[in-house]
BAGU-382933 format. One record per residue: residue number from 1; residue in three letters; chain; x, y, z of N, C-alpha, C in turn. Coordinates in steps of 0.1 Angstrom, whole numbers. Atoms other than C-alpha are relative to their C-alpha. Example, Ala and Ser with C-alpha at 12.3 -4.5 7.8 and 13.67 -1.06 7.14 Angstrom:
<recs>
<rec><nr>1</nr><rest>ALA</rest><kette>A</kette><n_c1>9</n_c1><n_c2>-12</n_c2><n_c3>0</n_c3><ca_c1>123</ca_c1><ca_c2>-45</ca_c2><ca_c3>78</ca_c3><c_c1>9</c_c1><c_c2>12</c_c2><c_c3>0</c_c3></rec>
<rec><nr>2</nr><rest>SER</rest><kette>A</kette><n_c1>-9</n_c1><n_c2>-11</n_c2><n_c3>0</n_c3><ca_c1>137</ca_c1><ca_c2>-11</ca_c2><ca_c3>71</ca_c3><c_c1>-8</c_c1><c_c2>11</c_c2><c_c3>8</c_c3></rec>
</recs>
This chain:
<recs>
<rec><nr>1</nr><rest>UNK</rest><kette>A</kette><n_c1>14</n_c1><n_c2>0</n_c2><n_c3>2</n_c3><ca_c1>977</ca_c1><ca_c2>882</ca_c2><ca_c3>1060</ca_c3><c_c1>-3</c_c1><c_c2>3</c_c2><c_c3>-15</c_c3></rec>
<rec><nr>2</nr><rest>UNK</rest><kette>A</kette><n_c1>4</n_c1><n_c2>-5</n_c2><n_c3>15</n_c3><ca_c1>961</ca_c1><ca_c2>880</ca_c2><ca_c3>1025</ca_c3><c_c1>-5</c_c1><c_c2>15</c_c2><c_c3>-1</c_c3></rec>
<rec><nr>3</nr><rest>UNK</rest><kette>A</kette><n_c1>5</n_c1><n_c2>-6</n_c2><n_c3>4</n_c3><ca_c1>952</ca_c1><ca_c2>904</ca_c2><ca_c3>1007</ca_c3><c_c1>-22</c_c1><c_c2>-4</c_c2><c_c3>3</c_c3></rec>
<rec><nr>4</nr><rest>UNK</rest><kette>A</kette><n_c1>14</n_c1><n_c2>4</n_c2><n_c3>-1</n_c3><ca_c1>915</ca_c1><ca_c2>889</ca_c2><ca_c3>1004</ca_c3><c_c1>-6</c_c1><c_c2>-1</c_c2><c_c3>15</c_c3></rec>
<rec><nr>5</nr><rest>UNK</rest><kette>A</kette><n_c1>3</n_c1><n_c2>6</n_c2><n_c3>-12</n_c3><ca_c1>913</ca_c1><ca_c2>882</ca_c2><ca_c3>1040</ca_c3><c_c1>0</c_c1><c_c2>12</c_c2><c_c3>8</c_c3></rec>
<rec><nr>6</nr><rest>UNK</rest><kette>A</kette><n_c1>0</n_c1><n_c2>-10</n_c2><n_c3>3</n_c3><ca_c1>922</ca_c1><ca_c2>918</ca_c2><ca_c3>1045</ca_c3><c_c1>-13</c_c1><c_c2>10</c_c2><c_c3>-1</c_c3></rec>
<rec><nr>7</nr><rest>UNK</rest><kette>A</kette><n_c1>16</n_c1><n_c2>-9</n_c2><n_c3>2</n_c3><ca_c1>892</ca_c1><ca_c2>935</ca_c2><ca_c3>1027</ca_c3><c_c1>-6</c_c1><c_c2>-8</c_c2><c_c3>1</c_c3></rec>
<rec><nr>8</nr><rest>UNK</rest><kette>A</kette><n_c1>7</n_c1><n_c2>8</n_c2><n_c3>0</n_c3><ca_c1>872</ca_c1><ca_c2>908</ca_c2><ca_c3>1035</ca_c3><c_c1>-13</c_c1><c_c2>9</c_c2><c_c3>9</c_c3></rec>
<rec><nr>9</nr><rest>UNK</rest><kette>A</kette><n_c1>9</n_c1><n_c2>-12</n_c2><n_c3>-8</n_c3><ca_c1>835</ca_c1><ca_c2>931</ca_c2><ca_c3>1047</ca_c3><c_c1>-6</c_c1><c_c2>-12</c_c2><c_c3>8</c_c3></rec>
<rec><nr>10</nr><rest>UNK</rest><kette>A</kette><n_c1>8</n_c1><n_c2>12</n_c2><n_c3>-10</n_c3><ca_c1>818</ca_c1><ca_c2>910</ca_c2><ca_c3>1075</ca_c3><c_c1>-7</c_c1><c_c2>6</c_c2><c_c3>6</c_c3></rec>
<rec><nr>11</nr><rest>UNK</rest><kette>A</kette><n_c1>12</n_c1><n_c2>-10</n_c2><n_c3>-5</n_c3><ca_c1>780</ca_c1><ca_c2>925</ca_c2><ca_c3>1078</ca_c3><c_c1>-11</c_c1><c_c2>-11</c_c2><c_c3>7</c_c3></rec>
<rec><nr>12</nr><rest>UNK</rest><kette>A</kette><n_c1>9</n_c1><n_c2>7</n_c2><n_c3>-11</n_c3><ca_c1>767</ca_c1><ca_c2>895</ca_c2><ca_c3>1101</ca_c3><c_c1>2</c_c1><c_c2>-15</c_c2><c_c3>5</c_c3></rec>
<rec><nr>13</nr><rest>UNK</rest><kette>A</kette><n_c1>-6</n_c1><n_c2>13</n_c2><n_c3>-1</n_c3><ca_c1>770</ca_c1><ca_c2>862</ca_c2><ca_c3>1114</ca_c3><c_c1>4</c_c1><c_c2>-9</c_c2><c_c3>-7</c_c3></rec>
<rec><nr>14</nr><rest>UNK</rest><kette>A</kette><n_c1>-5</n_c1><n_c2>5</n_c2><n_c3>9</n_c3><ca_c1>773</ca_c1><ca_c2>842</ca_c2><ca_c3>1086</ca_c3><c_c1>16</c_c1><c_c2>4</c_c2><c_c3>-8</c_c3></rec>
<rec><nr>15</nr><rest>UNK</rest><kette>A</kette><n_c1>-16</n_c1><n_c2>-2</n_c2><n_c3>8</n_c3><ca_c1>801</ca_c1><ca_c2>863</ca_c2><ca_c3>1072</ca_c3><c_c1>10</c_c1><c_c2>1</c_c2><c_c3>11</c_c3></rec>
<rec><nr>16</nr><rest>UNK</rest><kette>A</kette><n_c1>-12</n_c1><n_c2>-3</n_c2><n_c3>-9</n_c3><ca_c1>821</ca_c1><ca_c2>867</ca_c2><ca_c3>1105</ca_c3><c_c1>2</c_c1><c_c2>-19</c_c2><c_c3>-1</c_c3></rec>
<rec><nr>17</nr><rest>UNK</rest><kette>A</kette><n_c1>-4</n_c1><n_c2>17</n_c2><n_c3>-4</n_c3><ca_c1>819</ca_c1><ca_c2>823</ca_c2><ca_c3>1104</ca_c3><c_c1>11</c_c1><c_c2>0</c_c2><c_c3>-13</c_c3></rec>
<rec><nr>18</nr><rest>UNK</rest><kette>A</kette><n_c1>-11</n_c1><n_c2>5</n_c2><n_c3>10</n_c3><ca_c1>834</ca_c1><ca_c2>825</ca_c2><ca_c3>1069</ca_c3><c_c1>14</c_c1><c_c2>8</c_c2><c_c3>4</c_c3></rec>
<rec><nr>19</nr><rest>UNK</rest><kette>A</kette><n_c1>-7</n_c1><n_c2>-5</n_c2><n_c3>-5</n_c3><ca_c1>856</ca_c1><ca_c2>851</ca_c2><ca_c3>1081</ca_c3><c_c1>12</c_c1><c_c2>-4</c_c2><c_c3>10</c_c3></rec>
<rec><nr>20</nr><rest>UNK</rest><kette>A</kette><n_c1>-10</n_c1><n_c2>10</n_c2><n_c3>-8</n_c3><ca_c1>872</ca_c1><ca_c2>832</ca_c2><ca_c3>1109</ca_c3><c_c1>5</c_c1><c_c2>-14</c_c2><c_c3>-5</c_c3></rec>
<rec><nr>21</nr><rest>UNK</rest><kette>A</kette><n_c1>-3</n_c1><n_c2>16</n_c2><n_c3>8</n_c3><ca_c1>872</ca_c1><ca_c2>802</ca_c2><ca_c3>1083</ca_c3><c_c1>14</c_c1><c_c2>4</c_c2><c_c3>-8</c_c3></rec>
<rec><nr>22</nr><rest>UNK</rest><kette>A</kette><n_c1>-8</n_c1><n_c2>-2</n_c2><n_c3>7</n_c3><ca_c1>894</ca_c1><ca_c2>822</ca_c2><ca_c3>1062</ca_c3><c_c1>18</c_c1><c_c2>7</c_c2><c_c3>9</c_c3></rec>
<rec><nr>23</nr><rest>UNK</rest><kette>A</kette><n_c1>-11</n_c1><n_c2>-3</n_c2><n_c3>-4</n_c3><ca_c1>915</ca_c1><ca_c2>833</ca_c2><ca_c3>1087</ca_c3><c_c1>9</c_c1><c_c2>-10</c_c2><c_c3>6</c_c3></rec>
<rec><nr>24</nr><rest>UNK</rest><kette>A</kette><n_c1>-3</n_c1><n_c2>15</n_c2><n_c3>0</n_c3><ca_c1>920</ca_c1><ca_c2>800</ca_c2><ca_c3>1099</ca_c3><c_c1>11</c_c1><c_c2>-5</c_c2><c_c3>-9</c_c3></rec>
<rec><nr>25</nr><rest>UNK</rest><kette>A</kette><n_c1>-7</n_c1><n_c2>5</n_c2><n_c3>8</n_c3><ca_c1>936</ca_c1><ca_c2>791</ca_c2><ca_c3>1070</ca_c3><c_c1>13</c_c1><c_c2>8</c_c2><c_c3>-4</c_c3></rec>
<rec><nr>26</nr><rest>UNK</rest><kette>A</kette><n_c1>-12</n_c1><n_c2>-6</n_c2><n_c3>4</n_c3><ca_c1>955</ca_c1><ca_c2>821</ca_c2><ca_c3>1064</ca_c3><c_c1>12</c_c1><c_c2>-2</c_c2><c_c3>8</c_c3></rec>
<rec><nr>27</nr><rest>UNK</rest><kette>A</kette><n_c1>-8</n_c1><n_c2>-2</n_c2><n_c3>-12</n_c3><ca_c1>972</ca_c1><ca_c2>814</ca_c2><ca_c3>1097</ca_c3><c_c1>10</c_c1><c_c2>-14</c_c2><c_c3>-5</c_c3></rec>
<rec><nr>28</nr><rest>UNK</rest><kette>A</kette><n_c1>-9</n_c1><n_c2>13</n_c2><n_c3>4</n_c3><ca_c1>980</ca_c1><ca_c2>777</ca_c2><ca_c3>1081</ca_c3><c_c1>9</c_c1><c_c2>-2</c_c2><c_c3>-12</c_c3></rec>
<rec><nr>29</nr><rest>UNK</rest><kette>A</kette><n_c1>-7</n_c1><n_c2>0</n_c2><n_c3>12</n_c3><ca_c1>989</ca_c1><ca_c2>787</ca_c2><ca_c3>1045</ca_c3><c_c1>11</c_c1><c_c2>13</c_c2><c_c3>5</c_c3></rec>
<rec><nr>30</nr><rest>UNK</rest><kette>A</kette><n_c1>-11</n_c1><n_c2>-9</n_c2><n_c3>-9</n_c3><ca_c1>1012</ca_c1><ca_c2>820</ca_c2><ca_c3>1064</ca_c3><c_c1>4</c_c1><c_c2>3</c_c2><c_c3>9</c_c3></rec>
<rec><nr>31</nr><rest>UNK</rest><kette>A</kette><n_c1>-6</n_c1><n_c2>-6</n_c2><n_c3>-14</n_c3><ca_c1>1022</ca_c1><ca_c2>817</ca_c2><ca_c3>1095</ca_c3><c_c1>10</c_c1><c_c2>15</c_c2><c_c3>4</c_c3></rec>
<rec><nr>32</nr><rest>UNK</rest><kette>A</kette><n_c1>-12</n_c1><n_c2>-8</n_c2><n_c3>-4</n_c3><ca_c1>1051</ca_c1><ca_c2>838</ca_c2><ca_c3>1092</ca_c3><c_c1>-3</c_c1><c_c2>16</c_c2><c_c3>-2</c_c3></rec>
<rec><nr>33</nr><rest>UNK</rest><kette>A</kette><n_c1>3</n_c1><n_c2>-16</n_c2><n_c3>-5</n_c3><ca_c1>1030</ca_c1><ca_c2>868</ca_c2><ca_c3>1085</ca_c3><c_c1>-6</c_c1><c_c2>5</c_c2><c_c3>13</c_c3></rec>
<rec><nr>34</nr><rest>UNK</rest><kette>A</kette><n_c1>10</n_c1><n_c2>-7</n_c2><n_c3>-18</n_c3><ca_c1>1013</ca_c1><ca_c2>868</ca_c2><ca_c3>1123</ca_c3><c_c1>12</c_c1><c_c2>2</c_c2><c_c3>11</c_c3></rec>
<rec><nr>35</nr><rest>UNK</rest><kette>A</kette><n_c1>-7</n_c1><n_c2>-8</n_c2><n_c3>-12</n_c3><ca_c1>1031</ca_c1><ca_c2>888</ca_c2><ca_c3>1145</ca_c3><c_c1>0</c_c1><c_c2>-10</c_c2><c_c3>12</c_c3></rec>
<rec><nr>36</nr><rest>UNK</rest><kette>A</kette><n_c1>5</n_c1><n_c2>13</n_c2><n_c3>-13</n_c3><ca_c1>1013</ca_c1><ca_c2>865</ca_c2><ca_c3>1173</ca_c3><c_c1>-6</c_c1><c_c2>-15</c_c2><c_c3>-5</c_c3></rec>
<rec><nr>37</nr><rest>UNK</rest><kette>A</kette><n_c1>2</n_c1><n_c2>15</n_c2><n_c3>8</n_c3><ca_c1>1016</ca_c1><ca_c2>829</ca_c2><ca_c3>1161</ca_c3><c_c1>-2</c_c1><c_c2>-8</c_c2><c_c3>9</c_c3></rec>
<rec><nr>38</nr><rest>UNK</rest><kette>A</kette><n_c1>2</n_c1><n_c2>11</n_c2><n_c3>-13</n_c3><ca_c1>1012</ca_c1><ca_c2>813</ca_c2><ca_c3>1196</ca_c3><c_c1>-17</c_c1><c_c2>10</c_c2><c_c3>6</c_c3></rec>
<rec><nr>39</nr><rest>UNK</rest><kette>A</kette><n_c1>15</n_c1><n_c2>-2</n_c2><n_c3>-7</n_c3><ca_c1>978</ca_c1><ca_c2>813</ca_c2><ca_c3>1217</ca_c3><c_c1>1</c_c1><c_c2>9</c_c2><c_c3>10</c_c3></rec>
<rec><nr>40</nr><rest>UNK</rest><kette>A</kette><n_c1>2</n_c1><n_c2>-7</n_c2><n_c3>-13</n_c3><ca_c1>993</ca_c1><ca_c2>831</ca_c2><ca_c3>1244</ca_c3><c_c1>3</c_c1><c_c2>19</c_c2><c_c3>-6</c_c3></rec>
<rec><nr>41</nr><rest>UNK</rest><kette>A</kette><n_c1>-6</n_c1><n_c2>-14</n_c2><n_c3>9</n_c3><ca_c1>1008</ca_c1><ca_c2>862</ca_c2><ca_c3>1226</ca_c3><c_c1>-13</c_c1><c_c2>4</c_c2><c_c3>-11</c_c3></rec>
<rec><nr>42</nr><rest>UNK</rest><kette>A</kette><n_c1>13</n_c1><n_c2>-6</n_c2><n_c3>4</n_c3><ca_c1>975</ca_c1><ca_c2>864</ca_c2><ca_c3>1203</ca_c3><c_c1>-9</c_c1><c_c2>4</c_c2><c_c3>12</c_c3></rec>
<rec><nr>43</nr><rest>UNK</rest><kette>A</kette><n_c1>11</n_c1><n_c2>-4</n_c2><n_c3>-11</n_c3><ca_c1>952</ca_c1><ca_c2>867</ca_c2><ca_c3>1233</ca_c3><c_c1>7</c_c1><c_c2>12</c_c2><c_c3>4</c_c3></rec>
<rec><nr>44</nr><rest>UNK</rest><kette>A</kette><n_c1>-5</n_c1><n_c2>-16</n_c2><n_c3>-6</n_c3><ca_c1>976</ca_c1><ca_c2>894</ca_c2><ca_c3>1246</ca_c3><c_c1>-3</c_c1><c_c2>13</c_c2><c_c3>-8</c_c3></rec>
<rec><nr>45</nr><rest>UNK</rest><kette>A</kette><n_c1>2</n_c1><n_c2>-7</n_c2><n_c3>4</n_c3><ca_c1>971</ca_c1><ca_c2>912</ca_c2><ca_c3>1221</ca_c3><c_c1>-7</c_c1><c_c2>4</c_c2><c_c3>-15</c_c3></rec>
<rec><nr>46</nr><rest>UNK</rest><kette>A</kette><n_c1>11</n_c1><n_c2>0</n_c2><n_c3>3</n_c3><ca_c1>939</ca_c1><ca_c2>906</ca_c2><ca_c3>1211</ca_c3><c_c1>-6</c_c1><c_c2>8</c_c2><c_c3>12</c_c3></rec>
<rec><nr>47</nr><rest>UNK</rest><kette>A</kette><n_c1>7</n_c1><n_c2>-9</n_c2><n_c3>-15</n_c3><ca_c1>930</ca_c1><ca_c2>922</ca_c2><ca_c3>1249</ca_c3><c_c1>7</c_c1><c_c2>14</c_c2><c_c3>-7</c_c3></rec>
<rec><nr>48</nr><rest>UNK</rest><kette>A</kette><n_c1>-9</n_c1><n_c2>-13</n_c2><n_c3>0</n_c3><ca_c1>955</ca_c1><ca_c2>951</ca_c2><ca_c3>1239</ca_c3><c_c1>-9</c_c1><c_c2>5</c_c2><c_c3>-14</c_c3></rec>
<rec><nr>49</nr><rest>UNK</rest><kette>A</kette><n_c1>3</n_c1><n_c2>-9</n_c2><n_c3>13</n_c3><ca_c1>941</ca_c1><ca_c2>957</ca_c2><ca_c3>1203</ca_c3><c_c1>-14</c_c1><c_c2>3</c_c2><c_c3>0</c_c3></rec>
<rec><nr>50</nr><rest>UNK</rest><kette>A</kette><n_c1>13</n_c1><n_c2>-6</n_c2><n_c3>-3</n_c3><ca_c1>905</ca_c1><ca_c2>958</ca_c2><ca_c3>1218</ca_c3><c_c1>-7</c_c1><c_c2>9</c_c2><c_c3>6</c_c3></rec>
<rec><nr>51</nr><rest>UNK</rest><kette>A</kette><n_c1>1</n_c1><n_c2>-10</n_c2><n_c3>-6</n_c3><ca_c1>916</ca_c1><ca_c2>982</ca_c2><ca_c3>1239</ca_c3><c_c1>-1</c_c1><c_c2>11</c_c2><c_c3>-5</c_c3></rec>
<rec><nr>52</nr><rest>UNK</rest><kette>A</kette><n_c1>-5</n_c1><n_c2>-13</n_c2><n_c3>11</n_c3><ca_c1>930</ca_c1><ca_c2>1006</ca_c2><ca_c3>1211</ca_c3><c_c1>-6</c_c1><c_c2>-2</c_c2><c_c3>-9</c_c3></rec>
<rec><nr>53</nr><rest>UNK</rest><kette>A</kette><n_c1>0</n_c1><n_c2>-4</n_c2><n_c3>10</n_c3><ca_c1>912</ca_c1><ca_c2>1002</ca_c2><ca_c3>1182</ca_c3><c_c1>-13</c_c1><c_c2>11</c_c2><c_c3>-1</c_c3></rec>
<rec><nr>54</nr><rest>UNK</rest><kette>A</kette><n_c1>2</n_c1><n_c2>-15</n_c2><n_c3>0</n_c3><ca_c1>892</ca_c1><ca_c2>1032</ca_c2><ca_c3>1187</ca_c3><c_c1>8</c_c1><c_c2>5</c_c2><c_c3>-5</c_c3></rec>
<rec><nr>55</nr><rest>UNK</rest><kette>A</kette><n_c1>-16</n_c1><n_c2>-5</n_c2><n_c3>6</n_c3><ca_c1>922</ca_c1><ca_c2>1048</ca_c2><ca_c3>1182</ca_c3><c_c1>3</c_c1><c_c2>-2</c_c2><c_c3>-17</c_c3></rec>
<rec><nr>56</nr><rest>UNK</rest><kette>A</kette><n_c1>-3</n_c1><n_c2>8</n_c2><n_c3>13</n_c3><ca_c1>926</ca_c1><ca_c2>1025</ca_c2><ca_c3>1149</ca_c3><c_c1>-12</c_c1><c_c2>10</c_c2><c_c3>-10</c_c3></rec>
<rec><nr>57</nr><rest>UNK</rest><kette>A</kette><n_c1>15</n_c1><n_c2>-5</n_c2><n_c3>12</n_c3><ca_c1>888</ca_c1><ca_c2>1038</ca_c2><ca_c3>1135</ca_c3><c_c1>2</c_c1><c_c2>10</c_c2><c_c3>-3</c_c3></rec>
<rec><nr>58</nr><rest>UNK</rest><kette>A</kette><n_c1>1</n_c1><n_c2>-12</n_c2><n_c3>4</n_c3><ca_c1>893</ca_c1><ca_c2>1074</ca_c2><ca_c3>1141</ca_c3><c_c1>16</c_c1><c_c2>6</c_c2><c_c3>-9</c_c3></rec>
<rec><nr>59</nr><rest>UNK</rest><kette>A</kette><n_c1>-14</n_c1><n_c2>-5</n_c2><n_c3>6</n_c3><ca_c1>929</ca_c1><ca_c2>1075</ca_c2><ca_c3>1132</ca_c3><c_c1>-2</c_c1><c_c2>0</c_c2><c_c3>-17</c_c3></rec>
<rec><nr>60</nr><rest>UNK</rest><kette>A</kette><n_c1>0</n_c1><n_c2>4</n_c2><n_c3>15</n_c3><ca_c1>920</ca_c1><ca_c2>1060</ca_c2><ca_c3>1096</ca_c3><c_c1>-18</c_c1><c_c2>10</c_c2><c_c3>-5</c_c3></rec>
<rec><nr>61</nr><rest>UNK</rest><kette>A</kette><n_c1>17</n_c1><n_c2>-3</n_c2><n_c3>5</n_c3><ca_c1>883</ca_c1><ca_c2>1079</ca_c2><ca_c3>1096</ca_c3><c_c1>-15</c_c1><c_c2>-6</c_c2><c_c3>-3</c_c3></rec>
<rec><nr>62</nr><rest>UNK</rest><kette>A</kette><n_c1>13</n_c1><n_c2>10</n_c2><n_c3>2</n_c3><ca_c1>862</ca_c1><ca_c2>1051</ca_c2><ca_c3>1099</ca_c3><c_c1>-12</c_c1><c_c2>4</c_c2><c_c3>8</c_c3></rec>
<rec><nr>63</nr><rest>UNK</rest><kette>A</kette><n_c1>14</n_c1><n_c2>-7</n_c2><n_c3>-9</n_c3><ca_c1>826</ca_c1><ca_c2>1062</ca_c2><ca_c3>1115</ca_c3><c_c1>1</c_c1><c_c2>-14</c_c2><c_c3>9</c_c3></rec>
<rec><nr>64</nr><rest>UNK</rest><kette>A</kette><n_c1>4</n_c1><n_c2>13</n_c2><n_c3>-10</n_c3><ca_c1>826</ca_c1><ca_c2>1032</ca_c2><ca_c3>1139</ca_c3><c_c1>-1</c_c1><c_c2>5</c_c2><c_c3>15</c_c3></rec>
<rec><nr>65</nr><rest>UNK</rest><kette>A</kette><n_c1>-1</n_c1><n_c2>-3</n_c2><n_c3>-12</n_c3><ca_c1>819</ca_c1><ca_c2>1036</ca_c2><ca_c3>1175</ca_c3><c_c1>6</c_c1><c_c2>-19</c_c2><c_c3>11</c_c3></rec>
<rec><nr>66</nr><rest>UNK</rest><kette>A</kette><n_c1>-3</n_c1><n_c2>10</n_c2><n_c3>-2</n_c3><ca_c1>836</ca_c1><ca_c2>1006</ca_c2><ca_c3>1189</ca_c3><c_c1>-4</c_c1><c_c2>-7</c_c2><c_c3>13</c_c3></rec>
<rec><nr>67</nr><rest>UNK</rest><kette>A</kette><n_c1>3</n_c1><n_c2>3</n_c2><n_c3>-10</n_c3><ca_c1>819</ca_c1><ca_c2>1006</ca_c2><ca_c3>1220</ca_c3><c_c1>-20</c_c1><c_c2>-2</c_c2><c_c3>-5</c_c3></rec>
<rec><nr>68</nr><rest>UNK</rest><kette>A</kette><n_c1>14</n_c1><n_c2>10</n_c2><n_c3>5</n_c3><ca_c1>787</ca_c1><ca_c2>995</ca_c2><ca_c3>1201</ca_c3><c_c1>3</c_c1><c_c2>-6</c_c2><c_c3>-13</c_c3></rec>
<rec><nr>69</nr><rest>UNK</rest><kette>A</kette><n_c1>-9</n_c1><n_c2>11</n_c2><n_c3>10</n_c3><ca_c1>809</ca_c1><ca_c2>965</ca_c2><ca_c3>1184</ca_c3><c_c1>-14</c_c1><c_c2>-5</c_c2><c_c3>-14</c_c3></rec>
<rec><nr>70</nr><rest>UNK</rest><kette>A</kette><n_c1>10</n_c1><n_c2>10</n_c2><n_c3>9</n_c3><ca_c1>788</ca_c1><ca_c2>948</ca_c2><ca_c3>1151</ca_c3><c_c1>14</c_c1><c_c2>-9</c_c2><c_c3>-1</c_c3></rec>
<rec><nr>71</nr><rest>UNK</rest><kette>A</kette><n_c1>-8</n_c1><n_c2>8</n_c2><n_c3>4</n_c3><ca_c1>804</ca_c1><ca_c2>922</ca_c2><ca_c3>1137</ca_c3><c_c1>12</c_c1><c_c2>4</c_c2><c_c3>-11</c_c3></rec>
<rec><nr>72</nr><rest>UNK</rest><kette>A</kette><n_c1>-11</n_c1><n_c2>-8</n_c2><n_c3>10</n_c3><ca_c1>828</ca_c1><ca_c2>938</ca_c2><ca_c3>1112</ca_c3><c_c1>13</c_c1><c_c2>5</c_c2><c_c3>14</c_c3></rec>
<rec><nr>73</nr><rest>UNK</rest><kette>A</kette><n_c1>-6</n_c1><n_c2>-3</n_c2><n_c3>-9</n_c3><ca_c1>841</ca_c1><ca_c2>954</ca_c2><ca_c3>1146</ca_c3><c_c1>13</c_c1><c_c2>-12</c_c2><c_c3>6</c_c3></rec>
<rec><nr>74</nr><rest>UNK</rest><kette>A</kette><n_c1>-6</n_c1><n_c2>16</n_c2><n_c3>-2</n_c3><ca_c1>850</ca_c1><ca_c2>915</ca_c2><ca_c3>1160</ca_c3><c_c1>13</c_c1><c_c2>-3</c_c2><c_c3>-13</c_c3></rec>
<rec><nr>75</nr><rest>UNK</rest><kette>A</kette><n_c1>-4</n_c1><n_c2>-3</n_c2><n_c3>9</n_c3><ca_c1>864</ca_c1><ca_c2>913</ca_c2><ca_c3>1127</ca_c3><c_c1>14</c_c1><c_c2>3</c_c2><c_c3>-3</c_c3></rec>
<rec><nr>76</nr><rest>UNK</rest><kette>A</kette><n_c1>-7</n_c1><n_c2>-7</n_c2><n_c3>-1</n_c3><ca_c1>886</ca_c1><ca_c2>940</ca_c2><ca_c3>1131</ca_c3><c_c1>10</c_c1><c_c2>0</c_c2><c_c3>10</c_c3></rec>
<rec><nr>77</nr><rest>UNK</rest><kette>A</kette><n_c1>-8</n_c1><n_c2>1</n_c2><n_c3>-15</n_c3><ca_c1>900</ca_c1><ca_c2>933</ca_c2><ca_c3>1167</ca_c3><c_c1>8</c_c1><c_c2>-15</c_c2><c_c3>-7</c_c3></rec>
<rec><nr>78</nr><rest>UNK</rest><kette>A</kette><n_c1>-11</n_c1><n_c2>15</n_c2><n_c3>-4</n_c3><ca_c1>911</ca_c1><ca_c2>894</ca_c2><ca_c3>1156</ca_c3><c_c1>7</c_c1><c_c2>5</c_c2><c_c3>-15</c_c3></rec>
<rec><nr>79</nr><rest>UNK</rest><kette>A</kette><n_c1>-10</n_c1><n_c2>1</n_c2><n_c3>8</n_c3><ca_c1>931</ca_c1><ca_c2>906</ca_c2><ca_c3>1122</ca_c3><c_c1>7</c_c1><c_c2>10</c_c2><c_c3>8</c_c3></rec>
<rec><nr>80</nr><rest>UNK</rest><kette>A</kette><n_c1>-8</n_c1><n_c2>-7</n_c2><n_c3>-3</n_c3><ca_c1>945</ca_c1><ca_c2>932</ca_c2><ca_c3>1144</ca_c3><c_c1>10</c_c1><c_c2>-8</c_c2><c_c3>9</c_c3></rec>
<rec><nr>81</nr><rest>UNK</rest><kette>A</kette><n_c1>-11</n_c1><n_c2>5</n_c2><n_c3>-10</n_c3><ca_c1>956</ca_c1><ca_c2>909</ca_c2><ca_c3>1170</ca_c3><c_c1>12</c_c1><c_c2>-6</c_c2><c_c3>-11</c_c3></rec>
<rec><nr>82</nr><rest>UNK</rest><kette>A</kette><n_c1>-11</n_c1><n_c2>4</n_c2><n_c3>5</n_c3><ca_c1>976</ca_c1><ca_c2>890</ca_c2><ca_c3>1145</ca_c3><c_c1>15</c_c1><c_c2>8</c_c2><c_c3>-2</c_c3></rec>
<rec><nr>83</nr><rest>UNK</rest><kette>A</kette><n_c1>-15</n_c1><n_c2>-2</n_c2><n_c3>8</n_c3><ca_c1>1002</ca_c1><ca_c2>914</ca_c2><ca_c3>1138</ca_c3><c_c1>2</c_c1><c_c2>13</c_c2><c_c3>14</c_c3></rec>
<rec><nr>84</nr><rest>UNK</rest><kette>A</kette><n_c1>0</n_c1><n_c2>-7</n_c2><n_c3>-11</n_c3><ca_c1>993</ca_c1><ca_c2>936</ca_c2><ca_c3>1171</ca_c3><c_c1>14</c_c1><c_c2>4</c_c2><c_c3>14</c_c3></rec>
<rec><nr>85</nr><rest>UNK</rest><kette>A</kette><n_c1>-14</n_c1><n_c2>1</n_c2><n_c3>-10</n_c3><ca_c1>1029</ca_c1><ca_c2>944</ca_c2><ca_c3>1193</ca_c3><c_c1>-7</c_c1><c_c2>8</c_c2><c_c3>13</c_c3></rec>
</recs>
């Protein structure tokens, strides 16, 4: 995953579209950095990393409450799945 795609801040619909635009592509210009490169293995753990990233926020100190998602949240669950075990 880029760098850019990375810190990329996503504060509402518009930016979660480019957002998924960009990751889109990161997926086509790097495959080899996604952990889960197939559809079935991202969904797994896309379920698994929406389970845990609570875990993720507080661990790093982020104020988020994940159980009142914004879009940044969303965000955060699909670059996790990418590389999510």
């Amino acid at each position: 995953m880029t760098d850019h795609l990375s810190n990329f801040k996503v504060t509402d619909r518009q930016t979660f579209i480019e957002f998924i635009d960009l990751m889109r592509q990161d997926f086509i210009d790097n495959p080899e950095s996604w952990e889960n490169n197939n559809l079935n293995d991202f969904l797994q753990a896309f379920g698994s990393y929406a389970e845990d990233i609570q875990g993720y926020y507080d661990n790093n100190k982020i104020d988020i409450n994940a159980d009142k998602p914004n879009w940044q949240t969303f965000a955060d669950i699909l670059k996790g799945a990418t590389i999510y075990e």
